[in-house]
C-alpha positions in Angstrom: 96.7 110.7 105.9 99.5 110.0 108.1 102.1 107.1 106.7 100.9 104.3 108.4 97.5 104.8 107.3 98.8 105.6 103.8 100.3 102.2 103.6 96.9 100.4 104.7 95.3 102.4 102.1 97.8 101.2 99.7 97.4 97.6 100.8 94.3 97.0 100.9 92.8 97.9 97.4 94.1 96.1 94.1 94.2 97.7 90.6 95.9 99.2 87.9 98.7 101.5 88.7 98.5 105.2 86.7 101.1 106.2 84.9 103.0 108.6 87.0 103.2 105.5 89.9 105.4 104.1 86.9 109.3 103.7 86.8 112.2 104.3 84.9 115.3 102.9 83.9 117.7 104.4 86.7 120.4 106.7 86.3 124.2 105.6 87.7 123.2 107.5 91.0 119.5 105.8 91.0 117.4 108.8 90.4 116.1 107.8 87.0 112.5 110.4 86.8 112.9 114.4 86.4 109.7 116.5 88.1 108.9 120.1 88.0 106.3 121.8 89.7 105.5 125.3 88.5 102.9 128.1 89.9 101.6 130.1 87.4 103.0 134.2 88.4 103.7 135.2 91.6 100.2 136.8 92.6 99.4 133.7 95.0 101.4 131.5 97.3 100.7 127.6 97.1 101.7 125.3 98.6 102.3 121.9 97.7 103.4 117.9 98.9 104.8 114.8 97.2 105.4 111.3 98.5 107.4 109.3 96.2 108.8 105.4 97.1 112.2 105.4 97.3 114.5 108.7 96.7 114.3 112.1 95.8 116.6 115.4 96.0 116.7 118.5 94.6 117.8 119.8 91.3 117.8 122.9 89.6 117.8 121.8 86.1 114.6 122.3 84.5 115.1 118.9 82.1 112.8 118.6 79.0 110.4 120.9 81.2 108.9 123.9 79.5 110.1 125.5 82.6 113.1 127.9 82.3 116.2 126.6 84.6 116.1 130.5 86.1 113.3 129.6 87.7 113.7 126.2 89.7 116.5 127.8 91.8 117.4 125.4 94.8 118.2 128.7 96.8 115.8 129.8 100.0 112.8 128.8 99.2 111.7 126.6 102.3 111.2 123.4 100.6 111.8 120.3 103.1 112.7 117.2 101.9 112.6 114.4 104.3 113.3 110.8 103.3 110.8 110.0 100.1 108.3 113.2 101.6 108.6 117.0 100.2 106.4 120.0 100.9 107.3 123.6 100.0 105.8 126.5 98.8 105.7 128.4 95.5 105.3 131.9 94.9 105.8 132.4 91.2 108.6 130.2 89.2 108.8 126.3 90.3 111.2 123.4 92.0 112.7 120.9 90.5 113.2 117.3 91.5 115.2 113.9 90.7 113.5 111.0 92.5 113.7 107.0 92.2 110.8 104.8 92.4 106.7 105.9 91.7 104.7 108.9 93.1 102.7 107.6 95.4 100.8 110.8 96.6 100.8 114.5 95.5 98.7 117.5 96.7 98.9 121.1 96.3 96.5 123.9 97.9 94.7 124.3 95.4 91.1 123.2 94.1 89.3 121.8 91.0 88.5 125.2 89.6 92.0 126.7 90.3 93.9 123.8 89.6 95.5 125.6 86.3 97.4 127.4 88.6 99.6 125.0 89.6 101.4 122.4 86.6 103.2 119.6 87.0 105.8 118.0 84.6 107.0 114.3 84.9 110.1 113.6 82.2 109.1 116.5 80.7 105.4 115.8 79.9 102.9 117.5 81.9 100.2 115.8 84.4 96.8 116.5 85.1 96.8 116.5 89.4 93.5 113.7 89.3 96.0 111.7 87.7 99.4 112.1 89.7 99.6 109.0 92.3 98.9 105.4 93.0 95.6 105.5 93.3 94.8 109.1 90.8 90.9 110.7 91.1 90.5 110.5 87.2 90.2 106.8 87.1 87.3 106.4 89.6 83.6 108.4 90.0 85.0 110.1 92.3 86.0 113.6 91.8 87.5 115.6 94.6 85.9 119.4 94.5 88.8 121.0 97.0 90.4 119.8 100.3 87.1 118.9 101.9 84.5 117.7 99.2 84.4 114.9 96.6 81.3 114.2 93.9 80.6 110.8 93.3 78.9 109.3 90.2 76.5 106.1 90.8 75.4 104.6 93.3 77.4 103.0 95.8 76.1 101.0 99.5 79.0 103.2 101.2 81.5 105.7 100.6 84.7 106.0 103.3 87.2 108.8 104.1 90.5 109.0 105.4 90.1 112.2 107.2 92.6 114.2 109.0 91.6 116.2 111.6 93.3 119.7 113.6 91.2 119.2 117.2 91.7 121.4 120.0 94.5 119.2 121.5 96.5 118.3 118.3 96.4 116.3 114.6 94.2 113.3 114.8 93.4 110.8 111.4 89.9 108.7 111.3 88.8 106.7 108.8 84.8 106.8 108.9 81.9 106.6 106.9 80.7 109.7 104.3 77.1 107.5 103.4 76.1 105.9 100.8 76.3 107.1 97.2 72.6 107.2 95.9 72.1 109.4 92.8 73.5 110.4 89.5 75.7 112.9 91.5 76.5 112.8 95.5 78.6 115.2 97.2 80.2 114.0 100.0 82.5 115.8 102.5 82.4 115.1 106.3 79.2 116.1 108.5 81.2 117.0 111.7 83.1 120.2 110.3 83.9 122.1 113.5 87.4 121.7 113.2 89.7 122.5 110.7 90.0 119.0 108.3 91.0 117.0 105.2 89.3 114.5 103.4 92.5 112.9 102.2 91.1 110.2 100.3 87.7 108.2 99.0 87.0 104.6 99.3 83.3 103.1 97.3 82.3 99.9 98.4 79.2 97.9 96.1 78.0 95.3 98.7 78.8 94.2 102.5 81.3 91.8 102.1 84.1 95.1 102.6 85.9 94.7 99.4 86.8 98.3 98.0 85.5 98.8 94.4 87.3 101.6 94.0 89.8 104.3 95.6 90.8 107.5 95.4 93.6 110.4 96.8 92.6 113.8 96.9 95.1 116.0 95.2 93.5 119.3 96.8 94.2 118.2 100.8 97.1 118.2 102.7 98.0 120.7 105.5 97.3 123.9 104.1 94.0 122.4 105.0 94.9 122.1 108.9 96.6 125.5 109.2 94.1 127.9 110.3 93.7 125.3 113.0 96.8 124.9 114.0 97.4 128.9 114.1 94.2 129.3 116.4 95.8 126.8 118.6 99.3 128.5 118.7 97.2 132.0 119.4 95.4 129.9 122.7 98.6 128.7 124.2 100.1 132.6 123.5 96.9 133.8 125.9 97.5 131.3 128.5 101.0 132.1 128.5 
């Protein structure tokens, strides 16, 4: 989901905020909230993203963390931190972050059965992903499968994706309709899968009147789920070259 659709996301459903969207008293320098993200060993790389509202920097103090210090080094690891937006990659060991304001958005490249593989710490406590974010998984029927799929419990008149999309000429984000939502149990994911995509997010709608019932981020998609994509495209301009 690129930002401005992020923040029409945001805008347009109401709710209760989870608790990692919540903030703390700030620190003299405004960076009140400590988070660590840690892989579990070094046999797989992963890679990971977080949006947060305001600031964030890097630290390599561990905190409260069950996270040696050691191992959230801030040295050569590739992590880009741009404005409130992070993504790096973890091999082993973990990164460590200061930040100001909520979480609105994490993902990491991993999927509901592999999602041990990856922890996250907030203040020292540690968060399930379905629950990291303004608008968390784990307090909808939705539950996201991996980067591309999401189950949905009930039934619902439709079901909406914000999906991001590598096409043959470059990045493009659609929000469109999955279907409706008819049984105990629907999996949803999108129908046209002939490019590399991500179903970033979930919207349920009960009704026509286009008020969102409920809403949900995907902590499994981000661009890990673009790059085989974008490295077939970077292999066609090399032939034409």
């Amino acid at each position: 989901m690129d930002d401005s659709n992020r923040r029409t996301f945001r805008s347009r459903v109401a709710g209760t905020t989870s608790a990692a969207f919540e903030t703390s008293d700030s620190d003299s320098d405004g960076l009140s909230d400590h988070l660590v993200i840690a892989a579990d060993g070094p046999d797989r790389t992963l890679e990971y993203m977080l949006v947060v509202s305001e600031d964030v920097e890097r630290t390599d103090d561990a905190s409260t963390a069950p996270v040696a210090d050691e191992c959230v080094s801030r040295d050569g690891d590739g992590t880009v931190v741009e404005g409130g937006i992070v993504r790096g990659t973890l091999a082993g060991g973990g990164v460590a972050f200061r930040y100001s304001g909520g979480i609105v958005n994490f993902g990491a490249s991993v999927t509901a059965e592999t999602a041990d593989s990856i922890r996250v710490f907030r203040n020292g406590d540690r968060l399930a992903l379905d629950r990291i974010g303004s608008h968390p998984a784990a307090e909808t029927p939705v539950e996201f499968v991996d980067g591309h799929t999401a189950v949905v419990s009930g039934e619902w008149t439709d079901a909406r994706g914000h999906v991001t999309t590598m096409y043959a000429d470059g990045v493009g984000t659609e929000y469109e309709s999955l279907g409706a939502a008819t049984g105990a149990k629907t999996t949803l994911t999108r129908e046209n899968d002939a490019y590399p995509f991500a179903l970033d997010s979930v919207e349920l709608y009960d009704g026509r009147d286009g008020t969102v019932v409920h809403a949900a981020e995907n902590p499994f998609a981000g661009p890990w789920n673009l790059e085989a994509g974008i490295a077939a495209r970077h292999a066609g301009d090399g032939r034409r070259g």
